[in-house]
TORKE-964892 format. One record per residue: residue in one letter; z, y, x of N, C-alpha, C in turn. Coordinates in steps of 0.2 Angstrom, whole numbers, plus 5000, padded with zeros to 4 digits. Layout:
// residues N
AZYXZYXZYX/...
// end
This chain:
// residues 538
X502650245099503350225099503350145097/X503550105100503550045098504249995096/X504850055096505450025094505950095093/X506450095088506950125086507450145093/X507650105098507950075102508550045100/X509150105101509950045099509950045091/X509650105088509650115083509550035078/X508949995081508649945075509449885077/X509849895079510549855077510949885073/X510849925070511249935064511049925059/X510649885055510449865049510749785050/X510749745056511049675055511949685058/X512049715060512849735062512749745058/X512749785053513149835046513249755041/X512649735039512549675036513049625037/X513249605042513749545043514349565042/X514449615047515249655044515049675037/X514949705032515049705024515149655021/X514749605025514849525020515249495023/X515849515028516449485028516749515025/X516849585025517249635021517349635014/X516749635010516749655004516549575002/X516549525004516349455001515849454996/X515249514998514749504993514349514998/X513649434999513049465002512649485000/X512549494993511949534990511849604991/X512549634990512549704991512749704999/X512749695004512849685010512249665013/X511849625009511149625014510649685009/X510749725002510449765001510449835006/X511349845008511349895011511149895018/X511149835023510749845027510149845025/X509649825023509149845023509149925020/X509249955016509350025014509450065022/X509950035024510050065031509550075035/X509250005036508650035041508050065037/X507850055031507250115027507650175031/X508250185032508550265031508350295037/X508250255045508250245050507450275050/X506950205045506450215048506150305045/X506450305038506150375037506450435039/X506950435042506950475048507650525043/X507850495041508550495036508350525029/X507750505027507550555020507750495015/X508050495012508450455005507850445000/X507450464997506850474996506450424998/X506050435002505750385006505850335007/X506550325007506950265011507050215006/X507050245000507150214992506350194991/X505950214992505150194989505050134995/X504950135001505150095007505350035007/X506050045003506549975002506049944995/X505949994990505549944983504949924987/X504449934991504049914992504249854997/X504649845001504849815007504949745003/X505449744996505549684995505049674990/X504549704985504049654984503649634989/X503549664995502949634997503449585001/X503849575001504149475004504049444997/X504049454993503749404986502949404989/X502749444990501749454990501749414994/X502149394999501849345004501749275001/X501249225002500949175000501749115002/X501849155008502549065012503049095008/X503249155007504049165006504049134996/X503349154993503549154988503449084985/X502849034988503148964988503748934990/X503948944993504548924996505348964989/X505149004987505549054981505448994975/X504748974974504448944969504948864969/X504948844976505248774977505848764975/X506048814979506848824974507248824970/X506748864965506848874960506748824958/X506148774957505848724953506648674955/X506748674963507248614963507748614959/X507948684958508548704956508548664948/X507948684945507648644939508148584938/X507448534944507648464945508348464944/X508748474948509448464948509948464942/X509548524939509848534932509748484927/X509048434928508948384925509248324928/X509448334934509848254936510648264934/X510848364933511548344929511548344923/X511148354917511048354912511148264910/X510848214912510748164911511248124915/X511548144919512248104920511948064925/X511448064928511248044936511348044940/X511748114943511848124947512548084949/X512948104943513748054941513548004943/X513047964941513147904940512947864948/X512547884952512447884959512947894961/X513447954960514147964963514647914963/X514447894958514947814957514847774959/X514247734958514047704963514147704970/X514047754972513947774979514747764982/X514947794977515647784981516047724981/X515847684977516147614978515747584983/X515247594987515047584993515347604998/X515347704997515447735003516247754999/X516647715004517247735001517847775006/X517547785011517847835016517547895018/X517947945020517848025021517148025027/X517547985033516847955037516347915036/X516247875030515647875030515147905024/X515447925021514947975017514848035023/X514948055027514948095032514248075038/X514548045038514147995043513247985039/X513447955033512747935028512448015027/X512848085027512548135025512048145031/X512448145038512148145044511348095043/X511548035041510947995042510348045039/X510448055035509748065029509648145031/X510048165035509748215035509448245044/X509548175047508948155052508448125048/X508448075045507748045043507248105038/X507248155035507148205032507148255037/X506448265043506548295048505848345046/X505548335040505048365040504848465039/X505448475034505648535032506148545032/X506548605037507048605035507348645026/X507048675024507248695016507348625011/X506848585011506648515009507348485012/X507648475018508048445022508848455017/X508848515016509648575018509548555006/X509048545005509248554997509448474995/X508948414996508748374993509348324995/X509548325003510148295006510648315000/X510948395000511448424998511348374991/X510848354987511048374979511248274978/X510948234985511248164987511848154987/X511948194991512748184996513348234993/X513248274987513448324986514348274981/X514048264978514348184972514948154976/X514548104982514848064984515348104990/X515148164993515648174997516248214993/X516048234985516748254983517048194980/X516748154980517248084978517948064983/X517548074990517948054994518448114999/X518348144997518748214996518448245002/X517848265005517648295010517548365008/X517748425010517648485008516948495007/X516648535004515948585002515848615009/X516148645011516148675019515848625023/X516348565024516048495029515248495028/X515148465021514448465019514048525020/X514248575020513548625022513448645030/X514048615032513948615040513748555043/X513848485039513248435043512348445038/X512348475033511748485033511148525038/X511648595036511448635042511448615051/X511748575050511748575057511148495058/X510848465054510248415053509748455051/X509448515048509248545048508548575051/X508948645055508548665061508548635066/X509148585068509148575076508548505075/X508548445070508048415068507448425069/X507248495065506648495065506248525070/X506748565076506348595080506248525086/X506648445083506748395089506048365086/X505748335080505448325077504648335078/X504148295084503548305085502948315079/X503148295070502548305067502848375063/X503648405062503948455058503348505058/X503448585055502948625056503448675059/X504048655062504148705067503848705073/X503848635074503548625082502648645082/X502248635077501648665078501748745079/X502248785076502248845077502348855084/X502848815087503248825093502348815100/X502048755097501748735102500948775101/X500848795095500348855095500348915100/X501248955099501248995102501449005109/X501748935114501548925118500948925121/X500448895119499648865119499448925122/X499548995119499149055117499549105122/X500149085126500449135130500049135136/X500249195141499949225148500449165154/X500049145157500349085162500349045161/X500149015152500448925151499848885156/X499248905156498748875159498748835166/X499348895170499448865175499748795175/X500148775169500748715171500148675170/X499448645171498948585168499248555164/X499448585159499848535154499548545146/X499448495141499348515135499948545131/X500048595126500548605123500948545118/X500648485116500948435114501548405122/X501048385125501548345133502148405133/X501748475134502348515136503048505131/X502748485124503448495121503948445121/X503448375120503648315121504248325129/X503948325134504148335141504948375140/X504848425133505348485135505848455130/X505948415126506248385123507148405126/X507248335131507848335133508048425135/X507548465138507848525140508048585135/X508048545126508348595122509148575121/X509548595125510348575124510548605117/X510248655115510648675107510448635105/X510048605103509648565096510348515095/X510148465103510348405105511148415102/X511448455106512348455107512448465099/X512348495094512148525088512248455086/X511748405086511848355084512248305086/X512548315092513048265093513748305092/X513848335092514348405086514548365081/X513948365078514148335071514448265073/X514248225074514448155077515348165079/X515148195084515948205086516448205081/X516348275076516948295072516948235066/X516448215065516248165059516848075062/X516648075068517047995070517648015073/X517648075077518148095081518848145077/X518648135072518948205067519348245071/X518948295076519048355080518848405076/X519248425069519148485068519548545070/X519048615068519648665072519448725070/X519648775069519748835067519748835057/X519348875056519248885048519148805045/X518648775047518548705043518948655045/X519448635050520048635048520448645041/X520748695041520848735035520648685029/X519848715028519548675023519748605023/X519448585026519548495026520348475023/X520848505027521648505023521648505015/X521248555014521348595006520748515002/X520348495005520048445002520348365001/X520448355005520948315007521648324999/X521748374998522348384993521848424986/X521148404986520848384981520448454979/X520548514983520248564985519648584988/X519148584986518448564989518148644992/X518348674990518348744990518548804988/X518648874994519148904992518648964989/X518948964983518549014977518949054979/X519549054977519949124978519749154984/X519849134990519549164998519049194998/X518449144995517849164998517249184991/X517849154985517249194980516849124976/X516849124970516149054968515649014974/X515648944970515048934975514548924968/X513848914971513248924968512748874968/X512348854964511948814964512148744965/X512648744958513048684955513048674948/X513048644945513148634937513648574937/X514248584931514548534928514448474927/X514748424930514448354931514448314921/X514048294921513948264912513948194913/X514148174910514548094911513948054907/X513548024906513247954904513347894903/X513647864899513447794901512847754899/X512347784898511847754900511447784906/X511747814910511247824918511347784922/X511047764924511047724930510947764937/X511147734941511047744949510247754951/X509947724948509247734951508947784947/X509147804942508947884940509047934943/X509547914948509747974953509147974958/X508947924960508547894966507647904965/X507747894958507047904954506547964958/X507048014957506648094957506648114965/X507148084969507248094976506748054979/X506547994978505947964980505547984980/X505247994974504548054972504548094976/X505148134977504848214982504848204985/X505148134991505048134996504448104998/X504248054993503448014995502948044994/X503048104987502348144985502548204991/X502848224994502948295002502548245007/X502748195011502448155015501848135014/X501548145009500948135007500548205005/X500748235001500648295002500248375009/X500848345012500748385020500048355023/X499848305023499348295027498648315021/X498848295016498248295010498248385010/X498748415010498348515007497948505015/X498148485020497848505025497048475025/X496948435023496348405023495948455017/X496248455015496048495007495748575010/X496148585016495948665018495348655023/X495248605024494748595030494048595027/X494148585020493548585018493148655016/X492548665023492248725020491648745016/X491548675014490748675010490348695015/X490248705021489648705026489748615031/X490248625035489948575040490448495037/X490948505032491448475028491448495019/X491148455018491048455010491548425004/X491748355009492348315003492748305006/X493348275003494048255007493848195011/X493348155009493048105014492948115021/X492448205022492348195028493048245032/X493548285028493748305031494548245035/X494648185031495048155034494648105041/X494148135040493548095046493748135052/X493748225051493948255055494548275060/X494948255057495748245062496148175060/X496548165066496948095064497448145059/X497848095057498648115052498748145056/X499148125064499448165068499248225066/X498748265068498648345066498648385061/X498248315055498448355049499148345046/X499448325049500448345049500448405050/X500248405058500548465063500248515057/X499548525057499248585055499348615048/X499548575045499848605036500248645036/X500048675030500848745027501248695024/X501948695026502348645022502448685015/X502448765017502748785008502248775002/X501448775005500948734999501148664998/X501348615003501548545002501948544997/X502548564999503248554997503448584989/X502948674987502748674980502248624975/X501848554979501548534974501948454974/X502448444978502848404979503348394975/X503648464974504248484968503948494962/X503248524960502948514955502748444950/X502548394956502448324953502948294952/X503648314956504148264955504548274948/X504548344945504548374940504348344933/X503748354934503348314929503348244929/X503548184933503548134935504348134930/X504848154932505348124931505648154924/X505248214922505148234915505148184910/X504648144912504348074908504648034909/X504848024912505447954915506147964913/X506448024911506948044907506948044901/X506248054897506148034892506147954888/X505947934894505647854892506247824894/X506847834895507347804896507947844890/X507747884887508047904882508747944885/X508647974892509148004896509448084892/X508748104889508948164885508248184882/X508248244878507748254871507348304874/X506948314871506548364871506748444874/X507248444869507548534868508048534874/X508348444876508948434882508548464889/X507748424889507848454896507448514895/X507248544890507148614893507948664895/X508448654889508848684891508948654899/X509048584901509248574909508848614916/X508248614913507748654917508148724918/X508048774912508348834913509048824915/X509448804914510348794917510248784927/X509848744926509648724933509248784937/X508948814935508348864938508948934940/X509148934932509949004934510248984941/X510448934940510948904944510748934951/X510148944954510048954958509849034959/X509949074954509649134955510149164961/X510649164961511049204966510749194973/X510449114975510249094982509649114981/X509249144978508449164977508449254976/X509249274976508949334977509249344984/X509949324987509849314994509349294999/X508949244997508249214998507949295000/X507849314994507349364995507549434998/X508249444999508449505002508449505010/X508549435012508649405018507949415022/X507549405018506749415022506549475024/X506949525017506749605018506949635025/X507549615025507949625031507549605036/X507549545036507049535043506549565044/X506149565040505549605039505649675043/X506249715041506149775041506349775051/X506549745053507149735059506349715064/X506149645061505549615068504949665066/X504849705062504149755063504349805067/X503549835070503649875074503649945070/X503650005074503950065068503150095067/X502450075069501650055065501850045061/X502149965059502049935050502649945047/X503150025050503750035042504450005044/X504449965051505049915053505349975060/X505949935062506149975069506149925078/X505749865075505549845081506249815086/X506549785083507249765087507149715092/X506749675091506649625095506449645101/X505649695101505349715105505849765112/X506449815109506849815113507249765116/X507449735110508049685116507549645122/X506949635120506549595124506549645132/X506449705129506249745135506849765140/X507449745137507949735140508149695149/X507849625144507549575150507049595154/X506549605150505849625156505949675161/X506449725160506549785165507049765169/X507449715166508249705171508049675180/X507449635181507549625187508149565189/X507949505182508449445184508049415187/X508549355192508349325195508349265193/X507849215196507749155193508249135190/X508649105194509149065192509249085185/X509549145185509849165179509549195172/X508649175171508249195167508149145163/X508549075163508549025155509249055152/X509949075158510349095151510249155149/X509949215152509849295148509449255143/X508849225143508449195138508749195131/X509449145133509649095129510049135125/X510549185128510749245124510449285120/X509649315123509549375119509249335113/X508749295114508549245108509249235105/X509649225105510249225101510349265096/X510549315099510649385097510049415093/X509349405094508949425090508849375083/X508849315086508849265078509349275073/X510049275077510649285074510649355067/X510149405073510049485069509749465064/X509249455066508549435062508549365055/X509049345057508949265053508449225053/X508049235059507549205057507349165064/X507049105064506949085072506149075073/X505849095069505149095069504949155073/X505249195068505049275072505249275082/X505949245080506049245088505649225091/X505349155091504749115096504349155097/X504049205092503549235091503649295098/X504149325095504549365100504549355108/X504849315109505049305114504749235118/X504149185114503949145119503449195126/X503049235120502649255125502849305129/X503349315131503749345138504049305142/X504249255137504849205143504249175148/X503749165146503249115149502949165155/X502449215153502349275158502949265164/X503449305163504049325166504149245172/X504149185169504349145173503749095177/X502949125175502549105178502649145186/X502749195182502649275189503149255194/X503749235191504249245196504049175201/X503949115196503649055202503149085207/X502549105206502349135211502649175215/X503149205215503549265216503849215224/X504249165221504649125225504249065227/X503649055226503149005230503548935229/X503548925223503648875218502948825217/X503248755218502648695218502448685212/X501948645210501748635202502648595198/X502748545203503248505201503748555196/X504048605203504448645201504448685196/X503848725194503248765190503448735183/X503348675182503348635174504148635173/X504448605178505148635176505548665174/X505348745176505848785177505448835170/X504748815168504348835162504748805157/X504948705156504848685152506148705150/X506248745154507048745154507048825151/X506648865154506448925151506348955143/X505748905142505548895135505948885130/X506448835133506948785130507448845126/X507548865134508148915130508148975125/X507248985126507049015119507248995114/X506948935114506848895106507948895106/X508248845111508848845109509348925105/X509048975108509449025106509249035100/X508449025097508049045091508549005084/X508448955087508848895084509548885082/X509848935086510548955085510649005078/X510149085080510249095075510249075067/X509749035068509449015059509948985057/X510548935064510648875062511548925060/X511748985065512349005062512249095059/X511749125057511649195056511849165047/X512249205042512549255037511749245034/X511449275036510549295034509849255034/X510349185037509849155037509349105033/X508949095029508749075025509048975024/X509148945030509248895032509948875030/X510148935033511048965030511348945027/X510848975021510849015014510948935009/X510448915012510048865006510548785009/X510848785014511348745015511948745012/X512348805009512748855007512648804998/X512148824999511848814990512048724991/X511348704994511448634991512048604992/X512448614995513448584998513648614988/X513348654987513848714981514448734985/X514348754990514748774994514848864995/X515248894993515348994996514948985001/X514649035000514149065006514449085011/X515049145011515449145015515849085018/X516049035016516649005018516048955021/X515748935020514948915025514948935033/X514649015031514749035037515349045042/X516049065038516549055042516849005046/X516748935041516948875047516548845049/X515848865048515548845053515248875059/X515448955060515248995066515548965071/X516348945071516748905077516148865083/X515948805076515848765080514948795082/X514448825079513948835081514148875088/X514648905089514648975095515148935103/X515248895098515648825102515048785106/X514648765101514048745104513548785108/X513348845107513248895110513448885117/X513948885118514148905123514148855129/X514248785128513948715130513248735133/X512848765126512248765131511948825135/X512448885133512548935139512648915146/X512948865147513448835152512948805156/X512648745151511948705156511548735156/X511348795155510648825157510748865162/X511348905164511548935169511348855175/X511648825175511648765182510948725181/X510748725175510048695177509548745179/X509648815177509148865182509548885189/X509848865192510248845199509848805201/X510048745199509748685200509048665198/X508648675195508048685190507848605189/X508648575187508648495185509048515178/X508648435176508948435169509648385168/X509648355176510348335174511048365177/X510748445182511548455181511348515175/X510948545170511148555165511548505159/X511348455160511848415155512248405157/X512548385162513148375166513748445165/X513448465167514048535165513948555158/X513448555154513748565146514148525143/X514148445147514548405141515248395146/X515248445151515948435153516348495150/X516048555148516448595144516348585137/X515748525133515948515127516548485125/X516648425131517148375130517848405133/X517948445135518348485137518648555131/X518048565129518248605122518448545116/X518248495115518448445110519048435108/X519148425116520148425117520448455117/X520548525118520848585118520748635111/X520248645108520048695104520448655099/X520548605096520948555089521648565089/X521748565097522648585096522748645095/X522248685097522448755098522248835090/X522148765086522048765079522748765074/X523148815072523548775068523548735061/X523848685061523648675054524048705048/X523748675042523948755035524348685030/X524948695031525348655025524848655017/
// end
């Protein structure tokens, strides 16, 4: 048996619905997963309970999840030493008598979390804990900022030729049944398919739009009103927000204390990335020292080819220790000050480190097959497609939906890729053949295909309740998790649907500019209608 069938959707349906109902994701992502152990042991409560304790330490035993557990934490730390010391205040001050309007601290958040394309967790924490100060100065809601993080993000890093999502993306291409035909390398191919990811792209002109065009609508709306009148967040509605500490006033901080520690992480990560990679190449037979292994690839690969969570754990470890000492020698705080900042900052983050980590169990339990303990959901909805009997034209948008639905279930847009490149690819080599498709035609209708994998995978991460990306957006804003999710679903399923629209007419067409052409006539067509059709909340 290689899947539960309709069964494995009730562990992530149960999930989302609790966590709107009960305004708790912790107990809402425990019961789903409980659900599916329930499932997988055949309803024995027993088993399903040794199952689930086992399910979530081994997401801790994993080397990526619990570096990436480890980052957070640590940042969390840091944070707690940039409030401790009155840095981060004191940056916000500054900053605001620069940026002294809604849009452009909006705008500035947008900036930097383009230029910060290398990780998205690095992306979604180190932005928030910048922009977090200055956009409450100028009254932009929590909500606002967890929605232009998140939306710089994933759609960022999947546009971004050195991130480590595009090496997964262009590995797992590389490796599918059919690519060989296109004569093409997996780097061209991605490069080439660039324009043909409408989610990423519109995603980020989304932001843009509501940012200069101030086209809000539905829930965040709402928010922005209540911000606006000095309300940054609706506790009452949606509950605490997390991974914030009490701003401490200094008058001996300076602005550049704030800048201090953000530098460092961001110069020792980009330095970093290439250096573990060099460091692993070394296997004391044919590469002996980091000498010969930097001989052996350019930077370009050792980008591509590094574990960002190794990077990014000794990036936040240096920066740690780095600005330790530099808050000491600036007489910012004492000895006993910053370990108390440490621990107040590390708490602070526990809520998004146990979501973190219940978030993956679920995943786990949802994309394994029912071999490794899981109910294999993707594997079904996948088989959905492969038996249905679409035709051309309309196999970028079923793509672009069920990768939706699967990443959105899942939270996860790795697994998706994983899922669903090597079918999309098979499926649309065969049918070229099928239809006595030219090479020209071949690289097209592969590189819109593809596309729509990634864009739906990318969907999820960037709007699923579960998804780590989410989550950790949620946090760095200090914004409710929920109240995150809820004004920002609009415009992700908004945008969604934009590029539901041009993959329909680009696989018609199997061009990429009546795909565009028709997304940005229903985006700009929704811009104008969805704001009025919004009311607003005295």
């Amino acid at each position: 048996m290689e899947h539960f069938g309709f069964w494995g959707i009730i562990p992530p349906l149960l999930t989302i619905i609790l966590a709107f109902a009960t305004k708790d994701v912790i107990v809402s992502l425990f019961l789903g997963i409980l659900s599916g152990a329930l499932i997988v042991a055949g309803g024995n409560p027993f088993t399903a309970l040794m199952q689930l304790t086992d399910l979530i330490a081994n997401s801790l035993a994993d080397g990526w999840n619990i570096r990436i557990f480890l980052f957070c934490a640590l940042l969390g730390g840091l944070v707690g030493m940039l409030t401790q010391t009155g840095a981060a205040g004191a940056f916000g001050r500054w900053a605001s008598s620069k940026l002294k309007t809604r849009t452009s601290s909006q705008f500035m958040t947008f900036i930097f979390g383009v230029i910060i394309f290398i990780d998205d967790y690095f992306n979604s924490l180190s932005v928030g804990t910048v922009m977090r100060p200055i956009c409450d100065k100028t009254k932009v809601s929590r909500a606002k900022l967890a929605y232009i993080l998140d939306s710089t993000a994933a759609p960022i890093c999947i546009l971004a030729p050195i991130s480590s999502w595009v090496v997964t993306v262009m590995s797992i291409v590389r490796d599918t049944q059919g690519f060989e035909k296109l004569g093409i390398s997996e780097f061209e191919f991605f490069i080439k398919a660039i324009p043909y990811n409408l989610y990423a792209l519109l995603a980020l002109i989304m932001v843009l739009a509501v940012i200069f065009l101030k086209r809000d609508f539905g829930p965040m709306k709402h928010s922005e009103q209540l911000a606006s009148n000095g309300i940054l967040y609706s506790e009452d509605v949606y509950g605490p927000a997390s991974g914030a500490e009490e701003e401490n006033v200094n008058t001996n901080a300076r602005p550049l204390d704030m800048l201090f520690p953000i530098i460092v992480l961001i110069i020792s990560a980009v330095v970093f990335f290439p250096v573990t990679t060099w460091i692993g190449a070394i296997d004391g037979e044919t590469i002996t020292n980091i000498h010969q292994a930097i001989q052996s690839m350019s930077i370009g690969e050792a980008f591509n080819n590094t574990d960002s969570s190794v990077a990014l754990c000794y990036a936040v470890i240096l920066t740690i220790t780095a600005t330790y000492i530099y808050y000491l020698g600036r007489h910012l705080m004492t000895l006993k000050e910053s370990g108390e900042a440490l621990r107040s900052g590390i708490k602070s983050m526990v809520p998004a480190l146990i979501i973190l980590t219940m978030a993956w169990s679920i995943g786990t339990i949802i994309k394994s097959s029912p071999a490794d303990g899981g109910l294999g959901l993707g594997i079904y909805l996948s088989e959905l497609v492969r038996d249905g009997g679409f035709p051309v034209w309309l196999l970028p948008a079923i793509m672009f939906i069920l990768s939706a639905v699967i990443s959105f279930a899942t939270g996860t847009s790795w697994g998706t890729f994983g899922i669903m490149l090597p079918i999309a690819m098979p499926i649309i080599t065969t049918l070229a053949e099928v239809n006595a498709m030219n090479q020209t035609t071949l690289v097209h209708a592969s590189m819109i295909v593809c596309s729509a994998v990634i864009g739906g995978a990318v969907f999820g991460d960037h709007a699923s309740p579960i998804s780590d990306t989410t989550i950790l957006s949620s946090t760095g804003a200090s914004c409710p998790h929920l109240e995150h999710v809820a004004t920002q679903m609009p415009y992700a399923v908004f945008v969604a649907a934009c590029a539901f629209i041009g993959f329909i007419f680009g696989g018609i067409f199997l061009n990429i500019i009546a795909a565009w052409l028709s997304a940005l006539i229903v985006f700009v067509g929704g811009m104008l209608i969805l704001p009025i059709l919004t009311k607003s909340h005295k």
